[in-house]
NUMARTOR-36332 format. One record per atom (N, C-alpha, C): chain; x, y, z; atom name. Coordinates in Angstrom, 3 decimals, padded with zeros to 6 digits. Each point is the difference from the previous one (the first is absolute). Layout:
REM residues N
semar|u|v|w|kolvo
A|X|Y|Z|CA
...
***
This chain:
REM residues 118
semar|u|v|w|kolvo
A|023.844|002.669|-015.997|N
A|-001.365|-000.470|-000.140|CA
A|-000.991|001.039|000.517|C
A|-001.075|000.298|-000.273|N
A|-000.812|000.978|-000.021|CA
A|-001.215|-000.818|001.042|C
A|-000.527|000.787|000.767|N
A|-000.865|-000.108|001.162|CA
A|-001.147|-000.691|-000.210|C
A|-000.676|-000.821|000.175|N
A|-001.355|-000.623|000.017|CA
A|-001.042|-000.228|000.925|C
A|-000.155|001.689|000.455|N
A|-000.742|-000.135|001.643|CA
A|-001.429|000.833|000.249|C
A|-000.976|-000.869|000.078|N
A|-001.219|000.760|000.258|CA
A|-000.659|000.374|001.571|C
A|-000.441|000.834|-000.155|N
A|-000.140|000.925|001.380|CA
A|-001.014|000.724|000.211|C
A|-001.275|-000.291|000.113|N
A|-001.787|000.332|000.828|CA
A|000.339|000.304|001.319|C
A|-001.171|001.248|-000.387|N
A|-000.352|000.483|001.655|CA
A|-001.919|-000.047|-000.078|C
A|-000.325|-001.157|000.885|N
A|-001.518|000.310|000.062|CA
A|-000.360|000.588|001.109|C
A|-001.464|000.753|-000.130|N
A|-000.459|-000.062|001.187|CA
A|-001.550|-000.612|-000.590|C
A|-000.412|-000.774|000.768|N
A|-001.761|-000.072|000.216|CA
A|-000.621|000.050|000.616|C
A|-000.405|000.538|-000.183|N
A|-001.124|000.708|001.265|CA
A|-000.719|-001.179|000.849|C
A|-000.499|000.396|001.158|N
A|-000.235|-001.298|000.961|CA
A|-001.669|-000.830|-000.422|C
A|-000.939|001.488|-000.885|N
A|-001.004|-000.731|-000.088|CA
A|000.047|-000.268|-002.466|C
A|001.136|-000.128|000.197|N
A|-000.475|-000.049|-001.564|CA
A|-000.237|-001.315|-000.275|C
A|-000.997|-000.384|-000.938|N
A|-000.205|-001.255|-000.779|CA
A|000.620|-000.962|-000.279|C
A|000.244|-001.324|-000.072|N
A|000.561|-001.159|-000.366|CA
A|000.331|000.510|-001.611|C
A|-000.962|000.230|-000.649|N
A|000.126|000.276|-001.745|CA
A|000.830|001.108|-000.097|C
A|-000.345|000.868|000.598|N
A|001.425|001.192|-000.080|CA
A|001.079|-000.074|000.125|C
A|000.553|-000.908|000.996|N
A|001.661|-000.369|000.583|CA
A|-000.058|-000.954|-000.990|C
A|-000.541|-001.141|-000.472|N
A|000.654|-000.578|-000.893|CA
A|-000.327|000.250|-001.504|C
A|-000.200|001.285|-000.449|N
A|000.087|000.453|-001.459|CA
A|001.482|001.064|001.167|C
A|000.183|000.593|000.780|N
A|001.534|000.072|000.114|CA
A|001.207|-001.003|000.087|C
A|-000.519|-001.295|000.403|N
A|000.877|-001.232|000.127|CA
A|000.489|-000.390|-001.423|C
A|-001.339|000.251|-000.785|N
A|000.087|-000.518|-001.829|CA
A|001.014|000.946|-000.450|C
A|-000.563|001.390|000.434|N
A|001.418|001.261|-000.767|CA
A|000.837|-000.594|000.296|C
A|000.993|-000.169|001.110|N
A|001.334|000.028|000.835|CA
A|000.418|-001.525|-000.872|C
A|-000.714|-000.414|-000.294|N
A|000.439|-001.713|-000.505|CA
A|000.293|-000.095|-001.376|C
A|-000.658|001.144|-000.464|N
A|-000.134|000.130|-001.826|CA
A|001.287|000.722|000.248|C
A|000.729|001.384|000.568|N
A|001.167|000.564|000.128|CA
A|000.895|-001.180|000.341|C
A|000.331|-000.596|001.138|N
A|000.556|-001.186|000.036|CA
A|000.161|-000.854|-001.468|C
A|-000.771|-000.460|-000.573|N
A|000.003|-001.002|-001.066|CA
A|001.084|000.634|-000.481|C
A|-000.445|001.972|-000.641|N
A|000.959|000.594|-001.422|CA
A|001.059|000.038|000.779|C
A|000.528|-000.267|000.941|N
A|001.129|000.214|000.737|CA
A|000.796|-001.372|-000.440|C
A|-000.279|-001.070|-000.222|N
A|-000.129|-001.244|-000.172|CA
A|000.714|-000.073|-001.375|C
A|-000.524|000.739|-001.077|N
A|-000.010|-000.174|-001.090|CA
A|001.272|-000.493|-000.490|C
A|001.309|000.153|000.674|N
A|001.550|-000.119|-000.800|CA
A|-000.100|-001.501|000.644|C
A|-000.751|-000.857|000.966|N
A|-000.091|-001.089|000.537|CA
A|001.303|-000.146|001.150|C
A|-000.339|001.504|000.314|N
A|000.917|-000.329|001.544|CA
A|-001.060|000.818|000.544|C
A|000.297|-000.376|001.448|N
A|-001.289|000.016|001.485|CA
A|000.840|001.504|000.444|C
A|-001.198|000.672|000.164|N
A|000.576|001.430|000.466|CA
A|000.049|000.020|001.479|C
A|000.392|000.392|000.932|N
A|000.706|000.139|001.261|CA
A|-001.569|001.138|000.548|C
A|-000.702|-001.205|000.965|N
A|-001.639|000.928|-000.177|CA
A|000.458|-000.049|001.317|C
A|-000.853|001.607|000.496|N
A|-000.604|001.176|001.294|CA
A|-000.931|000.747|-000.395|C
A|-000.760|-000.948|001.150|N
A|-001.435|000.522|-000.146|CA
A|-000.569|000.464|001.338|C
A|000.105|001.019|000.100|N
A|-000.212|000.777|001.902|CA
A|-001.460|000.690|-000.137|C
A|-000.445|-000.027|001.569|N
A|-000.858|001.129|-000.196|CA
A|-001.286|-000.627|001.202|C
A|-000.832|000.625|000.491|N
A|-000.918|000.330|000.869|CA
A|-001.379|-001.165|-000.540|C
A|000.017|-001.348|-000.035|N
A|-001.194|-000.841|-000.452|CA
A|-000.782|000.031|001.108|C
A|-000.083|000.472|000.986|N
A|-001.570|000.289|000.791|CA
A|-000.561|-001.863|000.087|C
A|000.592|-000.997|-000.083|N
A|-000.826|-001.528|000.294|CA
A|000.934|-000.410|001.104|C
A|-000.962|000.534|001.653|N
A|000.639|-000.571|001.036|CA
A|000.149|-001.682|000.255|C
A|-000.988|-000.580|-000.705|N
A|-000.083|-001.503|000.585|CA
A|001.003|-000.888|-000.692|C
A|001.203|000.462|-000.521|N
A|000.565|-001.104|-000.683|CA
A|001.530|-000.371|001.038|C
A|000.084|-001.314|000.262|N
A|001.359|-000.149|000.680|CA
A|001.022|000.188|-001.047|C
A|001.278|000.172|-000.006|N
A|000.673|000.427|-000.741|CA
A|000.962|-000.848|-000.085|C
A|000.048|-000.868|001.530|N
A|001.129|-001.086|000.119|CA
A|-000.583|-000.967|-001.082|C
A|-001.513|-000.465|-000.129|N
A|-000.165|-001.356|-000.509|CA
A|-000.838|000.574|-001.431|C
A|000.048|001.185|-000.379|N
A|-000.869|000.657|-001.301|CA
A|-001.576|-000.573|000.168|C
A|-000.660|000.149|001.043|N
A|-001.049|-000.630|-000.326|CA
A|-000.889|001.056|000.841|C
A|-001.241|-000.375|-000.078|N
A|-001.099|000.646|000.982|CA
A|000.338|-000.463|001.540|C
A|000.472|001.194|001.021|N
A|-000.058|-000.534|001.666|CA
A|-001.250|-000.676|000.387|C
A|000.263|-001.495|000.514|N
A|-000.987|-000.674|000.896|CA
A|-001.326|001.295|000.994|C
A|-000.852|-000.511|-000.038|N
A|-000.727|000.852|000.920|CA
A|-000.119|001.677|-000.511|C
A|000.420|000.038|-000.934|N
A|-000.647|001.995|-000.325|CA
A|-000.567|000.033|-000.591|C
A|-000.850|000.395|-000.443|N
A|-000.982|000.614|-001.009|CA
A|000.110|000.559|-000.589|C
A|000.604|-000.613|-001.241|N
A|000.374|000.874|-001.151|CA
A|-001.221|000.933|-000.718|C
A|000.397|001.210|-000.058|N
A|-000.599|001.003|-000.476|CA
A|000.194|000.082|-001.761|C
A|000.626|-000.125|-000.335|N
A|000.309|000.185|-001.500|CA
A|000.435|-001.813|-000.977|C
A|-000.732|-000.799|000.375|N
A|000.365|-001.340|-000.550|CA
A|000.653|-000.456|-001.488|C
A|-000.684|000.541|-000.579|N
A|000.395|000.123|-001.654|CA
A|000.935|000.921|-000.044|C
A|-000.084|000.959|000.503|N
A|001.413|001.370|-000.007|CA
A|001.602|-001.159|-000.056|C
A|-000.483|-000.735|001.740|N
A|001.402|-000.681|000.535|CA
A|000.285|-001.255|-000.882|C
A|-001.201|-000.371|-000.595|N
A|000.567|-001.388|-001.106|CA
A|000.578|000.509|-001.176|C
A|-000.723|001.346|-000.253|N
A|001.091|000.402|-001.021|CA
A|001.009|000.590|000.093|C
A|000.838|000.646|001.043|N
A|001.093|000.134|000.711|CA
A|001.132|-001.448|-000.182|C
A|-000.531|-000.735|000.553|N
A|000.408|-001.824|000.517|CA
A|000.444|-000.109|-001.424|C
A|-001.136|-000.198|-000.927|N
A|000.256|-000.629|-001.466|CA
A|001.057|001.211|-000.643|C
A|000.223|000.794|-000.178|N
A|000.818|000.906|-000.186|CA
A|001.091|-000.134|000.391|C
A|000.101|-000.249|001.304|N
A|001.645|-000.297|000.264|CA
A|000.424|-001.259|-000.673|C
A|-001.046|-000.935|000.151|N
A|000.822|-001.263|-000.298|CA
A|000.212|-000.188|-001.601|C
A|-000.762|000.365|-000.840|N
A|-000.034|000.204|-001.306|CA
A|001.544|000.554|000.017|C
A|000.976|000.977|000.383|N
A|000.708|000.817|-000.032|CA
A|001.270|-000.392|001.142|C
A|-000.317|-001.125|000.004|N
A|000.906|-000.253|001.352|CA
A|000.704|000.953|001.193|C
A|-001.168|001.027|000.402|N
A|000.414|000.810|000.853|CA
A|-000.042|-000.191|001.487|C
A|000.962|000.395|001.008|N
A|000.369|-000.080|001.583|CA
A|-000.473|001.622|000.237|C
A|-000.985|-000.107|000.850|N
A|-000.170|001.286|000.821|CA
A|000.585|-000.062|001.448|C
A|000.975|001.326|-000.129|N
A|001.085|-000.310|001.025|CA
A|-000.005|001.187|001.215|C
A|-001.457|000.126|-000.218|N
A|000.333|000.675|001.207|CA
A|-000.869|-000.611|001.421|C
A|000.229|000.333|000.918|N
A|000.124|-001.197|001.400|CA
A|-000.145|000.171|001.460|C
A|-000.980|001.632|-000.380|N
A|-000.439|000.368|001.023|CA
A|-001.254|000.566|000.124|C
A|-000.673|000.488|000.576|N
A|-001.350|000.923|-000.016|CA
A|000.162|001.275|-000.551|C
A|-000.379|000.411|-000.743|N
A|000.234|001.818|-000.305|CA
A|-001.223|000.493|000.372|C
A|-001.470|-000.692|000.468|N
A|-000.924|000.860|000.171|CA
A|-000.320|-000.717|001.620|C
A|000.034|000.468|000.785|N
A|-000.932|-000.590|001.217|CA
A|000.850|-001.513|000.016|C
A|-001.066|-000.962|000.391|N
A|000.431|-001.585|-000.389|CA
A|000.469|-000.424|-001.271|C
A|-000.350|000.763|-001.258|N
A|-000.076|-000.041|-001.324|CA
A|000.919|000.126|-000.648|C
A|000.621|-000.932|-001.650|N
A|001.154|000.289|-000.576|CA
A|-000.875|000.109|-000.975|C
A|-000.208|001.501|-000.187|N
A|-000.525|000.587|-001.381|CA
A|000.767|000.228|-001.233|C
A|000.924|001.137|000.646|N
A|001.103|000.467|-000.511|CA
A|001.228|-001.298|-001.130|C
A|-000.067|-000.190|-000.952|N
A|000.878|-001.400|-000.299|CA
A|000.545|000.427|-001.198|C
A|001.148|-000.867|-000.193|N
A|001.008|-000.136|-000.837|CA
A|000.191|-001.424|-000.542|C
A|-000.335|000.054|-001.474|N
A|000.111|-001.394|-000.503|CA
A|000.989|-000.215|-001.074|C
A|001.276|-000.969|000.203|N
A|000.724|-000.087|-001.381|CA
A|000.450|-001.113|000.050|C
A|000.818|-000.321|-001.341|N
A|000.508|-001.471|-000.392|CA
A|001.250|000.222|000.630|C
A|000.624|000.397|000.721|N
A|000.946|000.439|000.320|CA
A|000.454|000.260|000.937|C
A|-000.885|-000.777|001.122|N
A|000.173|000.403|001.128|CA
A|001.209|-000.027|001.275|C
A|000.508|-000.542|-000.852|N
A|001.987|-000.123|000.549|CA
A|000.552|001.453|-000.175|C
A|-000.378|000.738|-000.645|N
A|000.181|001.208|-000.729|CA
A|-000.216|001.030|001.005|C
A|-001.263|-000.004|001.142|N
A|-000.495|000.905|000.765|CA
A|000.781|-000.397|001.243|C
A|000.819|000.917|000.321|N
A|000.871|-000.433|001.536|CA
A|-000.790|000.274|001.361|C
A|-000.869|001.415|-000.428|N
A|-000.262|000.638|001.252|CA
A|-000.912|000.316|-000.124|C
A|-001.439|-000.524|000.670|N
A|-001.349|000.825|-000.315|CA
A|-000.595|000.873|001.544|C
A|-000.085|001.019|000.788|N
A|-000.284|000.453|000.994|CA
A|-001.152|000.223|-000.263|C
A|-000.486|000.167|001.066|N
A|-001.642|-000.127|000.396|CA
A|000.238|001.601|001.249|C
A|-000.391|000.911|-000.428|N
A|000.249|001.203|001.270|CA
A|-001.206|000.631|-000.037|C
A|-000.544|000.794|001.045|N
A|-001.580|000.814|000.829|CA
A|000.199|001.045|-001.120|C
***
């Protein structure tokens, strides 16, 4: 059987636009779909540097008490995963207090070992 696995690396920058990240959310979803096309679910990794400190990661939502800086950025993040049934599995801070740095897939049984190192 032949492989069915898609694999993004973003970065976005910390002050870019709500409309910008999600005309990249729309690309990555339209690739996803043609991935789709034989009507089997491709084995998605999607890594990379999203710069939106305020989101808890345990409960996918906006953290109580922060002030989200990028609001529309993180709802379209949120709606993105869930559209796609994705687990972001990583589970520590990579910036300061902050889990910028993330890894999102359907697959998350798949990822054994994610380190977090200075």
């Amino acid at each position: 059987p032949s492989l069915n696995t898609f694999i993004a690396v973003v970065y976005r920058p910390p002050n870019s636009s709500a409309s910008i990240f999600k005309t990249l959310l729309d690309l990555l979803q339209s690739k996803l779909e043609d991935h789709t096309k034989d009507s089997r679910s491709p084995d998605i990794y999607i890594l990379g540097d999203f710069n939106l400190p305020s989101i808890d990661w345990e409960l996918c939502r906006v953290n109580p008490g922060s002030t989200c800086i990028n609001p529309e950025s993180t709802a379209h993040l949120l709606d993105f995963m869930d559209r796609n049934f994705l687990t972001q599995v990583v589970n520590k801070p990579t910036r300061e207090d902050n889990t910028l740095d993330l890894i999102f897939t359907n697959k998350p049984q798949d990822v054994l070992n994610v380190t977090v190192e200075d």
